[in-house]
Structure formats: C-alpha cells, structure tokens
C-alpha positions as CSV (number, residue, x, y, z in Angstrom):
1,X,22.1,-33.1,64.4
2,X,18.7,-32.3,66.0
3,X,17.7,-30.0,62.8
4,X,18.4,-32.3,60.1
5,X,16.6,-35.1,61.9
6,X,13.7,-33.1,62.6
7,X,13.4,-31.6,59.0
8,X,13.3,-35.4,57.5
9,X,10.6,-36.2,59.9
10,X,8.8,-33.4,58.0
11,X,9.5,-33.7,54.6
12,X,9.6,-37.4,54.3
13,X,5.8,-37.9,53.5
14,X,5.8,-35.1,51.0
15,X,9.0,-36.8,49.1
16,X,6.9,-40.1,49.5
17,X,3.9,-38.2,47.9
18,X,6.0,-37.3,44.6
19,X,7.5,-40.3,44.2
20,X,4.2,-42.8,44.3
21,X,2.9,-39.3,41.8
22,X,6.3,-40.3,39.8
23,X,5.6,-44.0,39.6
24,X,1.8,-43.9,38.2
25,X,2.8,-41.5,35.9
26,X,6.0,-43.4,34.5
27,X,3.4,-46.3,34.8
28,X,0.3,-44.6,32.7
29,X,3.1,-43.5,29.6
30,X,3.6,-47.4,28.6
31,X,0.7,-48.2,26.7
32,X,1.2,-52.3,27.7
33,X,0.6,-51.5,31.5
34,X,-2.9,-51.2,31.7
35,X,-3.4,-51.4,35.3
36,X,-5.3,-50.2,38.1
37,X,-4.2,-48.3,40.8
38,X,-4.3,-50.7,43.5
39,X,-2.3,-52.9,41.5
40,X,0.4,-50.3,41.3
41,X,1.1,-49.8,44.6
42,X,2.0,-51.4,47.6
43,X,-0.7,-51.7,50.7
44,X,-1.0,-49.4,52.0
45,X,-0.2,-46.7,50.3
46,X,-0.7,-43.1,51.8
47,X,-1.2,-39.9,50.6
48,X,-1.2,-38.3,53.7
49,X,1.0,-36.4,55.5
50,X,2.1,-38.2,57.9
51,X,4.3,-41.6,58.4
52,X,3.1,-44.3,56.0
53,X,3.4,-47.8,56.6
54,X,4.8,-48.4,53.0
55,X,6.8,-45.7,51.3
56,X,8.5,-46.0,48.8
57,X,12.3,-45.5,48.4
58,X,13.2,-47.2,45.3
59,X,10.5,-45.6,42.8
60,X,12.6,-46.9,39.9
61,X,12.7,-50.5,41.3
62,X,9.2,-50.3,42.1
63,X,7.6,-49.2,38.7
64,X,9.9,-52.7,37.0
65,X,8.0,-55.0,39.7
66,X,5.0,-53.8,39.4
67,X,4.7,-54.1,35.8
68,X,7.3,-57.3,35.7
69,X,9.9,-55.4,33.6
70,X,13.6,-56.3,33.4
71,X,15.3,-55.4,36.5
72,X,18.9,-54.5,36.0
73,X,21.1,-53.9,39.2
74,X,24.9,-52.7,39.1
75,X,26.4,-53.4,42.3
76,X,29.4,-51.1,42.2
77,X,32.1,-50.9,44.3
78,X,35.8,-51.8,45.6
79,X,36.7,-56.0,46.6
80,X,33.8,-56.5,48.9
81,X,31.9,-56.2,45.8
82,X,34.2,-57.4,43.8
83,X,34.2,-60.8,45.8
84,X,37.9,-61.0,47.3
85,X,37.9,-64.1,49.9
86,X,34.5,-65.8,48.0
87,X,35.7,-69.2,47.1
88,X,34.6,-68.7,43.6
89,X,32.9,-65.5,41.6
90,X,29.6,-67.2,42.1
91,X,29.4,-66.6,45.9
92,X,30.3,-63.4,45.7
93,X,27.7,-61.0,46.9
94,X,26.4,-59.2,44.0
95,X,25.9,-63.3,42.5
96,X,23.9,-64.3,45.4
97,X,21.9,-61.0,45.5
98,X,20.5,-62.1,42.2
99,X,20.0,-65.7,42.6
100,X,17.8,-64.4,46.3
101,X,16.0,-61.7,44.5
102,X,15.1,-64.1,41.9
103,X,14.1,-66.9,44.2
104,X,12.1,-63.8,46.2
105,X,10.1,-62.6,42.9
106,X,9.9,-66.1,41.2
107,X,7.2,-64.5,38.9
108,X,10.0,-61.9,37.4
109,X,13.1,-63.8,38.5
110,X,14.3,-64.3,34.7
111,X,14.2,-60.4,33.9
112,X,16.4,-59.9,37.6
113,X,20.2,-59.0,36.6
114,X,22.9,-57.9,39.3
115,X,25.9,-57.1,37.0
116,X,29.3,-56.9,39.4
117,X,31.3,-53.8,38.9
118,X,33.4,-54.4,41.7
119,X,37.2,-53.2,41.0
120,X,39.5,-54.2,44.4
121,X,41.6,-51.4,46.1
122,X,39.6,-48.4,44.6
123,X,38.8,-45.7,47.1
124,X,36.2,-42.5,46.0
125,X,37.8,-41.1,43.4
126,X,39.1,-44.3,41.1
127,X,35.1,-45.3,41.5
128,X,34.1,-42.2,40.1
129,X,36.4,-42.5,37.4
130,X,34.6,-45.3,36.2
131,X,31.1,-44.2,36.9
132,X,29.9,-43.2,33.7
133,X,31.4,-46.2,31.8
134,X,30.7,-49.2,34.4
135,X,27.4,-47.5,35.9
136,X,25.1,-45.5,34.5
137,X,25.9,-46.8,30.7
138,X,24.4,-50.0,31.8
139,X,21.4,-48.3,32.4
140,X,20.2,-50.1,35.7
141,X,17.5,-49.2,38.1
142,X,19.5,-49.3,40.6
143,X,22.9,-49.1,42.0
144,X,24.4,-50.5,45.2
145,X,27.3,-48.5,46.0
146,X,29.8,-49.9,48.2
147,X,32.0,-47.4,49.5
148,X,34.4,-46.1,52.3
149,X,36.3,-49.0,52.7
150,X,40.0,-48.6,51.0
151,X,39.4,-44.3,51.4
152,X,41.0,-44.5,55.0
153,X,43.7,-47.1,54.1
154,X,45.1,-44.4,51.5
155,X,44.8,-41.1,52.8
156,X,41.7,-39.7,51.4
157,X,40.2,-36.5,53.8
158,X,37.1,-37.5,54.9
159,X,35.9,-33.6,53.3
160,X,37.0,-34.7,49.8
161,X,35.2,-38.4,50.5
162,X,32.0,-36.6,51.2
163,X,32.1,-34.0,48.7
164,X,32.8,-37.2,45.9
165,X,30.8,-38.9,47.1
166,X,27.5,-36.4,47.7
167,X,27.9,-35.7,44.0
168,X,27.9,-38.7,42.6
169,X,24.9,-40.2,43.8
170,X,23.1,-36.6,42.2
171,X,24.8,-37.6,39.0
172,X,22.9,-41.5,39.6
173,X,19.9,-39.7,40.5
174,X,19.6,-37.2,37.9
175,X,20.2,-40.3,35.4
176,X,17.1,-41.9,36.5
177,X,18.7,-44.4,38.9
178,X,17.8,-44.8,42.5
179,X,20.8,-45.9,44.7
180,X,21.7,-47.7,47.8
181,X,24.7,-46.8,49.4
182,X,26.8,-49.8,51.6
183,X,28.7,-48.8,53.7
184,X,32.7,-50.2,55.1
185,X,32.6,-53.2,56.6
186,X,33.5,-54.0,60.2
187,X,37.1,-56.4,60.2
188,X,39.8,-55.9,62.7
189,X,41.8,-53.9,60.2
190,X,40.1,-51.5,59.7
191,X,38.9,-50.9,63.5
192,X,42.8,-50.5,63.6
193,X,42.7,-47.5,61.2
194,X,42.9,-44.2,62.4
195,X,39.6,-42.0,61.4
196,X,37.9,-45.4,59.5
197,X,34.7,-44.8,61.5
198,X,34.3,-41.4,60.7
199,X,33.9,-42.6,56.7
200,X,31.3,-45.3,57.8
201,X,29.7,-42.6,59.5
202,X,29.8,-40.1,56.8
203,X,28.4,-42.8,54.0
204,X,25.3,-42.9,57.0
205,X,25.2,-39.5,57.5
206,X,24.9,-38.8,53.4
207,X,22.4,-41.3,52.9
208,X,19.8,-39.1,55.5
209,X,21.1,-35.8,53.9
210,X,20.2,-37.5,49.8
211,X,17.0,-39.4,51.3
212,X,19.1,-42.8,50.0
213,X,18.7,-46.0,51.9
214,X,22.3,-47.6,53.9
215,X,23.0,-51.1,54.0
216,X,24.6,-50.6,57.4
217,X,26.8,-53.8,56.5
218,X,29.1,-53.1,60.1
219,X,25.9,-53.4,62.0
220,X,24.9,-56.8,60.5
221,X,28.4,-58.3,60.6
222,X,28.6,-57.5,64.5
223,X,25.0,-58.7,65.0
224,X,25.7,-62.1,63.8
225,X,28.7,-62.5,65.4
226,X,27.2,-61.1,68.7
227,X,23.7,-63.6,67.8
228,X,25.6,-66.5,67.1
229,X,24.9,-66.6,63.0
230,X,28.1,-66.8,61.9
231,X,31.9,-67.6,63.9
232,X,34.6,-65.1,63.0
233,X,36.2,-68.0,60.8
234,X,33.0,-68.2,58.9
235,X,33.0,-64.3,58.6
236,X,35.8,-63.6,57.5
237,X,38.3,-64.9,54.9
238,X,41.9,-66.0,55.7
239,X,42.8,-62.0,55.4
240,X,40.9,-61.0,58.2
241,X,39.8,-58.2,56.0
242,X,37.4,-59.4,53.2
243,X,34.6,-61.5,53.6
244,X,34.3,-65.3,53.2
245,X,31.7,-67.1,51.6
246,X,29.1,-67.7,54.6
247,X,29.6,-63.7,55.2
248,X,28.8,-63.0,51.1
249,X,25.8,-64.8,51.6
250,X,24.1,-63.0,54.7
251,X,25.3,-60.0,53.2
252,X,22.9,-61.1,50.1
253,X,20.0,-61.7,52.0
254,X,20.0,-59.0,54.1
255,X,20.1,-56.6,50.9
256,X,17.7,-58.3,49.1
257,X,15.1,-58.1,52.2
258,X,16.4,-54.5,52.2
259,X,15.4,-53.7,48.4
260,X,12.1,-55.6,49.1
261,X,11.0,-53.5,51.6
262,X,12.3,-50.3,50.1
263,X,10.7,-50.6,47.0
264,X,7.4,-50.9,49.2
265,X,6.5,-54.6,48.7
266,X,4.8,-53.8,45.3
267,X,3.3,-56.7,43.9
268,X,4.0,-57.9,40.3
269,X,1.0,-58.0,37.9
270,X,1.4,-58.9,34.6
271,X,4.8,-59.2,32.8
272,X,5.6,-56.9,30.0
273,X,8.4,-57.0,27.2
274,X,11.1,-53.9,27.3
C-alpha cells in the first residue's frame, strides 16, 4: 500500500494544522478559559508543513486537559473490555485505565472517568447495535473501541467487518468524539482461527485510512512475553483466551501512555467547572 502510505505522509501536517486551529477555537468560545497560547498547546507545537514533534491526535482529549475539564472515557467493546478472566471488575482494564490516568494527571485526576461498556461475545454488528445508547449518549471525549476479536469466531466476512466498522467510527467522529481503536488480542485461540489475522490487520489498516490511533494490543502481549514482563500464566487467564489480571494491568498502562502522548502532552492550566 505504497499510495496510501505516501499520501498520509503528506497530508498528516495539514490535518495536524486544523485540529491545533480546532482546539484554540473550541478553547477561545468558553469564556472561563482565559489562556494564552502557549498554555494551550503542547511543546512544541508546529505549524509547519512538515513532521512535528507533537501532533495532536486526540483534539477532543486535549482541549479537557488543557483547560482541566471533566474527562469522560467509554471504553467499548466485547469481554476483553468487559473484564472476563480479571479477578474482580476493578482490575479490569477500562478500571485500571482510570485509576493510571488519574495518578498520571493528578491535577485533573477527579474529573477522569472511564465508564466500561464492555458486553462479552459481541462481534461488529451487536456493538453497533448498542452504539448510540452505550456510546455516544454518554457524551465522552473519547472512545476506546475494542474490536475484531469474537468477528472471526462467528463467521463475520472480513468486507462486512470493515465496512461496520469504517462507519461507525464516522458516526463517533461526526459526534464530536475522537476514538481509539484496539485491536484482537493475541491467545492461542485465536492464532488457531482461520482468517483471525486478517481482522487484526484490517482494524490496523482502518485506523491509517480514518487518521485514528491503534492500541496494537497483539504486539504488546507478544513483546512482554518475548521481554520477560509477564509468563504466559500471568498473561492469560485459566481460558487461555482472555486476559488475567497482570495482563489487564499492562494493557492499562500502555493505553494510558498511548492517550498521553496522542493528545500531545498538553499541560493542564487552570481547572474549570463544566
């Protein structure tokens, strides 16, 4: 995919251009943030067009640190999100995310919520059944969609998974939401099923299409097996398909880093009621 790589390598500084445009104006509408602009973004920040140090892919996220405004996060999904094989709900991923994020921003950390709309078993099209209700209803800045995992375990076409799925992070978008997708993770099972990397390869290939950040979770469960991090027991629940508790809570960091640096290390300023 020569062309589409090519075309993101020119277009990229542009997008980054409208969006740091989009967050000073969302920023200069609230008559409590009276800030200046180097308080606004992260350093550096460049115009320019060409690859800057600090863009920014999760506008939305960024605007609510910067001017310490609730942060609302709906991590949506099937049972890795749900929290299947975490010893209690409370090490479940999406729980950890917030209590990381929090200790990470302590000066916002009480206005950080990660609300858990994880529903076991669902493939694309149950999620999507759910999306206005469970998702965009609540509102959030942001959405971490987990997805890809239970599609080739039931027969979904990987055309109908991309075509779902393409749409429905527009629908997030158009709503004023930025998104993270996540995509399968890696477990013996699924290895075992026919076609399963072609969906963790399409949820890659459709964040670069949509501009959206991956949480490339089958990467990062390999590396810290491979690195020594975590033992396969520690990894992986007594299913051999979900994640245990050790695996929940890398799985937290590592998205919380990932936000962080996606939202382009913006510094908060002063807090603000919403």
């Amino acid at each position: 995919m020569p062309n589409t790589v090519s075309a993101r390598r020119v277009t990229k500084p542009l997008r980054g251009l409208i969006r740091g445009v989009a967050l000073l104006t969302g920023l200069f509408v609230l008559p409590s943030a009276v800030l200046a602009y180097a308080d606004l973004l992260p350093a550096p920040f460049d115009f320019g067009f060409h690859d800057a140090g600090a863009e920014i892919d999760l506008p939305h996220v960024a605007r609510q640190i910067a001017i310490g405004a609730p942060l609302r996060i709906v991590a949506f999904g099937s049972s890795s999100t749900e929290g299947i094989g975490a010893s209690t709900p409370a090490n479940a991923y999406p729980a950890r995310l917030q209590a990381d994020l929090r200790a990470a921003l302590p000066s916002v950390a009480a206005s950080i919520t990660v609300l858990n709309r994880g529903i076991g078993g669902e493939h694309v099209d149950d999620m999507l059944r759910r999306l206005d209700r469970d998702v965009i209803a609540a509102e959030p800045q942001l959405v971490i969609w987990q997805t890809g995992s239970n599609d080739p375990l039931r027969g979904v076409s990987i055309e109908h998974f991309r075509e779902a799925t393409v749409s429905a992070v527009r629908r997030m978008q158009e709503a004023g939401i930025d998104v993270v997708l996540m995509e399968p993770q890696w477990c013996p099972k699924l290895d075992a099923t026919p076609g399963s990397d072609r969906f963790r390869d399409a949820v890659r290939e459709i964040g670069d299409e949509l501009d959206v950040p991956v949480i490339r979770r089958a990467d990062l469960m390999r590396g810290w097996i491979r690195d020594g991090k975590l033992t396969h027991n520690q990894l992986f629940s007594a299913d051999g398909l979900h994640m245990a508790d050790r695996g929940y809570a890398m799985l937290a960091k590592a998205a919380a880093a990932a936000i962080i640096e996606d939202a382009g290390r913006v510094q908060v300023t002063e807090a603000v009621a919403e």
